[in-house]
ZAMARGU-4260 file (C-alpha; in steps of 0.2 Angstrom, whole numbers, plus 5000, padded with zeros to 4 digits):
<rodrens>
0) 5634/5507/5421 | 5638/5490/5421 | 5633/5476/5433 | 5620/5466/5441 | 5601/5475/5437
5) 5585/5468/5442 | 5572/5473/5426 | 5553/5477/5429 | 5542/5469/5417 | 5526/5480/5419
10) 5522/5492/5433 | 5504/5498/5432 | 5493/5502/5447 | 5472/5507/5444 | 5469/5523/5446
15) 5458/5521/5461 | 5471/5514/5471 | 5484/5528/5468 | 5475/5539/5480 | 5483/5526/5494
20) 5500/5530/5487 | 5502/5512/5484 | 5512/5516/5468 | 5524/5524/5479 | 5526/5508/5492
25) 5527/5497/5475 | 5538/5506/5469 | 5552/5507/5486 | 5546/5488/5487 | 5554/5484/5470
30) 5568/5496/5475 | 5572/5488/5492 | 5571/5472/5482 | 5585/5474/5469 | 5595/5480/5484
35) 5593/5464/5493 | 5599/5457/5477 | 5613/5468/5478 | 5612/5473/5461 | 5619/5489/5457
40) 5606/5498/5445 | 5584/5495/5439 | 5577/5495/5422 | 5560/5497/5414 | 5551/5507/5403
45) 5540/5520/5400 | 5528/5527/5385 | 5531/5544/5381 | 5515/5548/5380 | 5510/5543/5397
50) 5513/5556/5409 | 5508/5553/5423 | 5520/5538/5422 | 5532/5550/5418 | 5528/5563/5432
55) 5528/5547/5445 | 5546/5544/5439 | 5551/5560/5438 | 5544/5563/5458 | 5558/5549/5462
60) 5572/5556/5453 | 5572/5544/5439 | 5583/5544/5425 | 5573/5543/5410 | 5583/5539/5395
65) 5575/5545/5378 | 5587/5538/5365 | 5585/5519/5365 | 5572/5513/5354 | 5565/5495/5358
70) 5563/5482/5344 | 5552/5466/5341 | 5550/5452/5331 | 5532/5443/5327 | 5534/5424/5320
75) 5517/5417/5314
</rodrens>
């Protein structure tokens, strides 16, 4: 899908704040945001080992695409 996206650097919340289901609000805040920007789509990433990431994402009906690989460069 083509089109104006707003990308999430890093989404991370202590786990003694997840209790509040401030996760959640977070997460519809950055939601509500990229539609205020009237983008058409979100991005970010998640590690495949860390589930409850995944279970969070999968809760909101996420599409979690497992065939992109992400590259990096060091310069010293």
């Amino acid at each position: 899908m083509e089109g104006r996206c707003l990308y999430l650097e890093d989404f991370y919340v202590k786990p003694e704040y997840r209790k509040n289901k401030l996760g959640q609000r977070l997460f519809e805040a950055y939601l509500d945001e990229a539609k205020a920007l009237c983008c058409n789509q979100v991005k970010w990433q998640v590690l495949d080992w860390n589930q409850i990431g995944v279970n969070f994402y999968a809760k909101n009906n996420v599409i979690i695409e497992k065939n992109w690989w992400n590259c990096k460069l060091y310069f010293n």
